[in-house]
PDB file of N, H, CA, C and O in Angstrom:
ATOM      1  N   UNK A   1      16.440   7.950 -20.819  1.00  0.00           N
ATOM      2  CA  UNK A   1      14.986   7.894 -20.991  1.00  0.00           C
ATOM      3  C   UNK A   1      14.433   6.577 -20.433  1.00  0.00           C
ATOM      4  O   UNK A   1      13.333   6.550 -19.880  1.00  0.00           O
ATOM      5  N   UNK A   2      15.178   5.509 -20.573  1.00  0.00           N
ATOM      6  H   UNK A   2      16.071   5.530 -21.022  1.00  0.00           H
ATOM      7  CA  UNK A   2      14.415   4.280 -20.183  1.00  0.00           C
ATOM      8  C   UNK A   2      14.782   4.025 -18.800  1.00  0.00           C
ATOM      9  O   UNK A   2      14.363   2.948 -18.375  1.00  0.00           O
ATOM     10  N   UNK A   3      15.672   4.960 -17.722  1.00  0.00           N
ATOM     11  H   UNK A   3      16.012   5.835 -18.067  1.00  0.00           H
ATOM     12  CA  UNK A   3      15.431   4.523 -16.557  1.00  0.00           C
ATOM     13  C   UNK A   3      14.194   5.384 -16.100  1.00  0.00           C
ATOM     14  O   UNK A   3      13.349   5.029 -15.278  1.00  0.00           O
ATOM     15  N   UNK A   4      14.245   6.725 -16.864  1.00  0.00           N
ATOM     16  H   UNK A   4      14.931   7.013 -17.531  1.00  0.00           H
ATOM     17  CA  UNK A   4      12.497   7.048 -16.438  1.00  0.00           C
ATOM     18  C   UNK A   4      11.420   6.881 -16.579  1.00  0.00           C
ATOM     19  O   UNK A   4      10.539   7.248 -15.802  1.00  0.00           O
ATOM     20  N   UNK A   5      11.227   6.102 -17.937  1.00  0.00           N
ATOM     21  H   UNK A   5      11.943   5.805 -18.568  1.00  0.00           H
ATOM     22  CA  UNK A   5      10.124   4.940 -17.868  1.00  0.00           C
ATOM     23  C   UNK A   5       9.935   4.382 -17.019  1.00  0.00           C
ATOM     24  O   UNK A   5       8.853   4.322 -16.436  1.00  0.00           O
ATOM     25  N   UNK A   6      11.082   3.746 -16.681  1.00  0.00           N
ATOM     26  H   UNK A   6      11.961   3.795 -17.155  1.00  0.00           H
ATOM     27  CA  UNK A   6      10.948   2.220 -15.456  1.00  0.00           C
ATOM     28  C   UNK A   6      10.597   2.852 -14.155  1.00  0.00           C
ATOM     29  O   UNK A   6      10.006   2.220 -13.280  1.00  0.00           O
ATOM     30  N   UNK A   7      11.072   4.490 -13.980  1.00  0.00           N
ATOM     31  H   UNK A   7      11.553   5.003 -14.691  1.00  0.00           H
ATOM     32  CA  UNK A   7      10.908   4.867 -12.624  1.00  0.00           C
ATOM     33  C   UNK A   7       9.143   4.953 -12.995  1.00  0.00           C
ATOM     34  O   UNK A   7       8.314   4.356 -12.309  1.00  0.00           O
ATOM     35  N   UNK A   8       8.889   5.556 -13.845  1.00  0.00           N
ATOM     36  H   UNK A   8       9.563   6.041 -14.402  1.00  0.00           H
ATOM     37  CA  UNK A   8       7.109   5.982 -14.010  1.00  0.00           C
ATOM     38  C   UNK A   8       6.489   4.717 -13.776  1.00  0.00           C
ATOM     39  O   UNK A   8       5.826   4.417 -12.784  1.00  0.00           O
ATOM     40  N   UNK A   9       6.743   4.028 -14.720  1.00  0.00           N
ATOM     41  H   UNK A   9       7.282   4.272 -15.526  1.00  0.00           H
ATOM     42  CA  UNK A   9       5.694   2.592 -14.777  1.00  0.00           C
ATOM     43  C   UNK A   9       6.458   1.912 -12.765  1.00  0.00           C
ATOM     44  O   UNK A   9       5.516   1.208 -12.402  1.00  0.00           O
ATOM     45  N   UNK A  10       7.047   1.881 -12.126  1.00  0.00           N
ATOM     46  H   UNK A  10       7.812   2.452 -12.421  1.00  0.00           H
ATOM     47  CA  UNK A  10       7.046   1.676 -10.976  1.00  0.00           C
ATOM     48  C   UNK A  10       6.315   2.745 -10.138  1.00  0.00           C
ATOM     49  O   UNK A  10       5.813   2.404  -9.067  1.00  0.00           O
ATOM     50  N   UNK A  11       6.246   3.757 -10.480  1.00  0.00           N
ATOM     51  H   UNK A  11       6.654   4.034 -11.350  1.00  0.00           H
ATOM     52  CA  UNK A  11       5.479   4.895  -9.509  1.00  0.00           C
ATOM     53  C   UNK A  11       3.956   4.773  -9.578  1.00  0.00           C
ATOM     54  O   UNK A  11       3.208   5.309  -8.761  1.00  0.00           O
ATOM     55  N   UNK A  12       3.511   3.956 -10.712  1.00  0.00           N
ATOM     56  H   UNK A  12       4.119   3.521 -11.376  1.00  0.00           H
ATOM     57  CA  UNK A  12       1.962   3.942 -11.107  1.00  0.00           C
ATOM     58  C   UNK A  12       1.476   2.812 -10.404  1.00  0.00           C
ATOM     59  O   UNK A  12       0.344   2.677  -9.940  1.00  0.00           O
ATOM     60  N   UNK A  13       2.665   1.803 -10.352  1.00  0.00           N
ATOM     61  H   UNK A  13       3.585   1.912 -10.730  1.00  0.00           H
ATOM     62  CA  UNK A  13       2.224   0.552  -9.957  1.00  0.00           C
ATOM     63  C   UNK A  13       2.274   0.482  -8.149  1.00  0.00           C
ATOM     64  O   UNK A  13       1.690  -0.232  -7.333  1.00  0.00           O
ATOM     65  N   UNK A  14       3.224   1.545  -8.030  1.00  0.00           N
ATOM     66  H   UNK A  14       3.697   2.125  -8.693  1.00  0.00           H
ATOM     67  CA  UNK A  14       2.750   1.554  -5.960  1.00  0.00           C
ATOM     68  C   UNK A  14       2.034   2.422  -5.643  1.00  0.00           C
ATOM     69  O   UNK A  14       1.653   2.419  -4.473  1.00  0.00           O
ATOM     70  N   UNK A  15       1.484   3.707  -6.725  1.00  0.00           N
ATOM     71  H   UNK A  15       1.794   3.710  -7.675  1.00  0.00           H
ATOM     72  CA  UNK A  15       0.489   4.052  -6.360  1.00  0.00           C
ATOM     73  C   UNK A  15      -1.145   3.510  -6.386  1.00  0.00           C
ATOM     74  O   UNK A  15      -2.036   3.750  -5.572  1.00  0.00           O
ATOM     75  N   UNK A  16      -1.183   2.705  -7.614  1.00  0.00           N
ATOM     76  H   UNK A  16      -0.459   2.510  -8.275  1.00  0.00           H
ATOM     77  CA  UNK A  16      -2.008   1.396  -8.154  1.00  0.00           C
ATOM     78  C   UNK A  16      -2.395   0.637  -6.815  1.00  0.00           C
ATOM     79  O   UNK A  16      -3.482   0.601  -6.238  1.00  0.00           O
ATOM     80  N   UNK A  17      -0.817  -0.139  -6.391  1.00  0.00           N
ATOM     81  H   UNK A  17       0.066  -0.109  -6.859  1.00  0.00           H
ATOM     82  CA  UNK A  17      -1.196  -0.969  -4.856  1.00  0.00           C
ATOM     83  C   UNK A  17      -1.417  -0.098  -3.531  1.00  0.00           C
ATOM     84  O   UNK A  17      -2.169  -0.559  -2.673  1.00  0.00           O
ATOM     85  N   UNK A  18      -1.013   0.707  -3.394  1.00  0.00           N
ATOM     86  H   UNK A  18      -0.401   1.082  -4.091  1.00  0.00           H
ATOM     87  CA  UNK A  18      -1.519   1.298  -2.463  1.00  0.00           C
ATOM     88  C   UNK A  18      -3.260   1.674  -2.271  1.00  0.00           C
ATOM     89  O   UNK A  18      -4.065   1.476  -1.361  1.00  0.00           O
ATOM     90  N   UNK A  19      -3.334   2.255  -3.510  1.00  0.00           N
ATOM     91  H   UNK A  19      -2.680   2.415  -4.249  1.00  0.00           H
ATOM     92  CA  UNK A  19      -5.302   1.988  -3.764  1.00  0.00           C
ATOM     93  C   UNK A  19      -5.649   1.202  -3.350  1.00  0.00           C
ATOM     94  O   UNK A  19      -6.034   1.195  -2.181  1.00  0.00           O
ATOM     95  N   UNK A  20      -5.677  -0.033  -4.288  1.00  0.00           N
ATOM     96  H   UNK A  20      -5.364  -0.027  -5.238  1.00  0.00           H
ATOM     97  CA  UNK A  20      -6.000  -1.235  -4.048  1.00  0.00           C
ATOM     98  C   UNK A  20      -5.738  -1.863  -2.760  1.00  0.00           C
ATOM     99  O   UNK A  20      -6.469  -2.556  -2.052  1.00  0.00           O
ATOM    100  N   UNK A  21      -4.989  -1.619  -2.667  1.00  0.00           N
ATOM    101  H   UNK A  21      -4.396  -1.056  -3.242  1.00  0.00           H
ATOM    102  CA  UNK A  21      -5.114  -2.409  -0.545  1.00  0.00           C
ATOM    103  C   UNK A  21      -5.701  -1.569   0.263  1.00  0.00           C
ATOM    104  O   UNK A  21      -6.217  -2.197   1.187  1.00  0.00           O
ATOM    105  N   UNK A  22      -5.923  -0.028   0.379  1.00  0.00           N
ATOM    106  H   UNK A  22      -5.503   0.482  -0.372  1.00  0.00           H
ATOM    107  CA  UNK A  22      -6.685   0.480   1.211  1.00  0.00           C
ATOM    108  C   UNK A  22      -8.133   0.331   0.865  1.00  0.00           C
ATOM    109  O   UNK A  22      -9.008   0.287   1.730  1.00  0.00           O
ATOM    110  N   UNK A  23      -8.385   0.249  -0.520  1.00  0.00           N
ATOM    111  H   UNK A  23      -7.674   0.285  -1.223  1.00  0.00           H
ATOM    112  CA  UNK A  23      -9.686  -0.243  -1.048  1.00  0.00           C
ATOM    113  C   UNK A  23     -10.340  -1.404  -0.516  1.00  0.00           C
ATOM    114  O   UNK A  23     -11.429  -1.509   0.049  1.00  0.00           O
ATOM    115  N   UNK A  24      -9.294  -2.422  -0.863  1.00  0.00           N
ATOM    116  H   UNK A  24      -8.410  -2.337  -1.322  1.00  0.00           H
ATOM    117  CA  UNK A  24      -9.347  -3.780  -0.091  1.00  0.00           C
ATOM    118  C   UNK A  24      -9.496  -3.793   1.085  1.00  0.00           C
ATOM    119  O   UNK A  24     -10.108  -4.799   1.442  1.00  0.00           O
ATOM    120  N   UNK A  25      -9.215  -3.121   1.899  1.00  0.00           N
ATOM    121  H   UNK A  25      -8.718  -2.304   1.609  1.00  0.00           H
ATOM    122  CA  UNK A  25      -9.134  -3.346   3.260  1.00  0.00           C
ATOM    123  C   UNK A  25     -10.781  -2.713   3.849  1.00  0.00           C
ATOM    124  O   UNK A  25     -11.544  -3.419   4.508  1.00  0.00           O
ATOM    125  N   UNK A  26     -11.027  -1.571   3.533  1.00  0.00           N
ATOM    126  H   UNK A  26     -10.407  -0.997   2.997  1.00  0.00           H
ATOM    127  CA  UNK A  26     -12.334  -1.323   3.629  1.00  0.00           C
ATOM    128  C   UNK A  26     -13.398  -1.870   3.331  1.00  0.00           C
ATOM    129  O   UNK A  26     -14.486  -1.894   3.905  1.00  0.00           O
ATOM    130  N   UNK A  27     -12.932  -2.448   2.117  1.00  0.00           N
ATOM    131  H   UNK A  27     -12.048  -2.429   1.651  1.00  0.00           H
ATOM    132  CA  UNK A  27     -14.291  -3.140   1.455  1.00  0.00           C
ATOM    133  C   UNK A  27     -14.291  -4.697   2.433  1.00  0.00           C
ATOM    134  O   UNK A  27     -15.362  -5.221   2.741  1.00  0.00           O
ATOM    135  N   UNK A  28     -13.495  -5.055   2.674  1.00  0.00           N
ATOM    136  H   UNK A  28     -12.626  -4.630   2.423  1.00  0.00           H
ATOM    137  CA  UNK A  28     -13.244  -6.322   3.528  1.00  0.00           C
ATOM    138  C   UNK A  28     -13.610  -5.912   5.064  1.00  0.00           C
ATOM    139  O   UNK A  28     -13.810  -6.824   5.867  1.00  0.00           O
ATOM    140  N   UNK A  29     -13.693  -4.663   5.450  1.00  0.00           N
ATOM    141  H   UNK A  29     -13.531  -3.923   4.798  1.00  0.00           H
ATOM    142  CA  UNK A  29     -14.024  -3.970   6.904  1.00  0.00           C
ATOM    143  C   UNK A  29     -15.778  -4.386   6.385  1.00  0.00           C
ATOM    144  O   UNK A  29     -16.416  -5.164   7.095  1.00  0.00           O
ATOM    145  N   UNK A  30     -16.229  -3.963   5.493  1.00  0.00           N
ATOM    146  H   UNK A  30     -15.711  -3.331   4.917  1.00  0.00           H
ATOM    147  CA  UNK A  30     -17.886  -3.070   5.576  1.00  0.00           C
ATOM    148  C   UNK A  30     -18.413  -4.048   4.494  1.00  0.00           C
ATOM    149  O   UNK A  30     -19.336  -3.597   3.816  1.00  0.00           O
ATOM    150  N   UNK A  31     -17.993  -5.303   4.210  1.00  0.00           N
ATOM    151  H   UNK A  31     -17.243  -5.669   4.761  1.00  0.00           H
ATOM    152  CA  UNK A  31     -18.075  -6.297   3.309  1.00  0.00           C
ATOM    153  C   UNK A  31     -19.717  -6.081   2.868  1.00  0.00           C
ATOM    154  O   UNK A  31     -20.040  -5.561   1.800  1.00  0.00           O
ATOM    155  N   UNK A  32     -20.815  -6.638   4.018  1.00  0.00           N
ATOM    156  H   UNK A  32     -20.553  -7.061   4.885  1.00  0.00           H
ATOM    157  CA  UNK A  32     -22.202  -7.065   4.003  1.00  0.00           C
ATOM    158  C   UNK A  32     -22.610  -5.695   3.513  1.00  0.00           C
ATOM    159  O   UNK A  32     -23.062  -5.630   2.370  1.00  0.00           O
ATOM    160  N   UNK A  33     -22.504  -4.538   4.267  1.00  0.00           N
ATOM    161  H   UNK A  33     -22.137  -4.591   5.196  1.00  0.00           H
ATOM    162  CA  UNK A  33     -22.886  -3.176   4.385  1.00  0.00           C
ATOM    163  C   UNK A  33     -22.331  -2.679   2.672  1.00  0.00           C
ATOM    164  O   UNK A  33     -23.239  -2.060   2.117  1.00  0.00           O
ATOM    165  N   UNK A  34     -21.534  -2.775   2.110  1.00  0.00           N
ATOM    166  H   UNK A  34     -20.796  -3.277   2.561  1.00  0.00           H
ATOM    167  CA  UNK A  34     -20.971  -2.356   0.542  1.00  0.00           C
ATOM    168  C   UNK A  34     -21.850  -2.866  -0.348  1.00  0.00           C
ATOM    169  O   UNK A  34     -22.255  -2.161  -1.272  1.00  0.00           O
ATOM    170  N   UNK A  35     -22.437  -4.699  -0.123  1.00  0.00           N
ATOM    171  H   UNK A  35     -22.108  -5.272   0.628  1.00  0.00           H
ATOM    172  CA  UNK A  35     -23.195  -5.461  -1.211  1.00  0.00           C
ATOM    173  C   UNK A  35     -23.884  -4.834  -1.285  1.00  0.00           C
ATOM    174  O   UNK A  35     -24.246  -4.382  -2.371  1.00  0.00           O
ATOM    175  N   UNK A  36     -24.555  -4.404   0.192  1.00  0.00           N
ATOM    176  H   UNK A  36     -24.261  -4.771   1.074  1.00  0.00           H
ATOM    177  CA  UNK A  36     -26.712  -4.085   0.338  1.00  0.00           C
ATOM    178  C   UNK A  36     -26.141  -2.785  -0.346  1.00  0.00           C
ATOM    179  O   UNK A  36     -26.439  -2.881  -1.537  1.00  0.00           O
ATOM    180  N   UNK A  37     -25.435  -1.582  -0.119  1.00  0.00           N
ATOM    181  H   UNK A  37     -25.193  -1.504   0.849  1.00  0.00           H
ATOM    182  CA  UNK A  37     -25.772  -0.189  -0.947  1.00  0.00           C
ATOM    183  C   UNK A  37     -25.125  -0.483  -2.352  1.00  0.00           C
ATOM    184  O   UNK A  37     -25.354   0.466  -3.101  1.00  0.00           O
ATOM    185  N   UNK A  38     -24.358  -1.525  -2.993  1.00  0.00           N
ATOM    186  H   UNK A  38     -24.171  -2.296  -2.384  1.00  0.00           H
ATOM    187  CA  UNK A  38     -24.624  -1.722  -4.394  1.00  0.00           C
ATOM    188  C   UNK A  38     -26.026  -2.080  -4.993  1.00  0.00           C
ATOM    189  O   UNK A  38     -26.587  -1.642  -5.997  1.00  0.00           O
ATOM    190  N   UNK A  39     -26.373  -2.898  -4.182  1.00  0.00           N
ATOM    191  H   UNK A  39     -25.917  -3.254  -3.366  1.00  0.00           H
ATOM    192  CA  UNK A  39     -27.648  -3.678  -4.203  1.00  0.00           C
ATOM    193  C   UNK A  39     -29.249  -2.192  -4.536  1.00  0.00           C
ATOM    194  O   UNK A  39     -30.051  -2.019  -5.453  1.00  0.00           O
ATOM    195  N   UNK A  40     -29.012  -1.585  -3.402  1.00  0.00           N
ATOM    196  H   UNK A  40     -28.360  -1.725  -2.657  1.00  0.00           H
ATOM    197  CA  UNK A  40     -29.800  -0.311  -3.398  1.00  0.00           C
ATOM    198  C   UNK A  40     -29.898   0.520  -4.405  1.00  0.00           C
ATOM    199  O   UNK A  40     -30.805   1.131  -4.972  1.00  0.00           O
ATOM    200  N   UNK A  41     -28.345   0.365  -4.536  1.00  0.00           N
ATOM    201  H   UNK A  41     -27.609  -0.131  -4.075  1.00  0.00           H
ATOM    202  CA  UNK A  41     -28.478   1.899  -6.070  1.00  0.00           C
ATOM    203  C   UNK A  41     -28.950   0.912  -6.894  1.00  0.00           C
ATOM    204  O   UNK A  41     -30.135   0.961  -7.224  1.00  0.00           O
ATOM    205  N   UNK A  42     -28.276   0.058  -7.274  1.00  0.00           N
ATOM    206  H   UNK A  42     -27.314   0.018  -7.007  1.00  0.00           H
ATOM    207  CA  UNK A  42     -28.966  -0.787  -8.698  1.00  0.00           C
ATOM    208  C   UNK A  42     -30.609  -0.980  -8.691  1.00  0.00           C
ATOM    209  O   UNK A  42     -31.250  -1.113  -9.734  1.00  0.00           O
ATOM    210  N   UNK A  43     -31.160  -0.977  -7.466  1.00  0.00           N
ATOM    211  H   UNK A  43     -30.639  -0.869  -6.619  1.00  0.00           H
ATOM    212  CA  UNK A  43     -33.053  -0.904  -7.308  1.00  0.00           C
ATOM    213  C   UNK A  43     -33.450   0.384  -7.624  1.00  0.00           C
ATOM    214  O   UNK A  43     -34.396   0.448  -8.409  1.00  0.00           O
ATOM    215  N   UNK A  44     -33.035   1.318  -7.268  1.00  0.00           N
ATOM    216  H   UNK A  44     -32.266   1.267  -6.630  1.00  0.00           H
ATOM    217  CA  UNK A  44     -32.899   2.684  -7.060  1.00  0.00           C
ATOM    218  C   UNK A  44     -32.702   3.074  -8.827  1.00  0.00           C
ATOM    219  O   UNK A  44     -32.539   4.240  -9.187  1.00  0.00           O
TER     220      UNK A  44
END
């Protein structure tokens, strides 16, 4: 049981980073363009 824990809690965590860096990477592509349409909905 506890090597399939360790396999789960490792499967969450590279699916976790994998998000997060393609997230990252876009949001770091469209940086200015992401603020202004946060910016918009929150006026909106």
């Amino acid at each position: 049981m506890e090597v399939f824990i360790i396999l789960t809690v490792l499967a969450i965590y590279a699916v976790g980073y994998l998000l997060y860096y393609m997230y990252g990477k876009e949001e770091r592509k469209n940086q200015k363009y992401y603020r202004y349409q946060k910016y918009d909905r929150y006026q909106v």
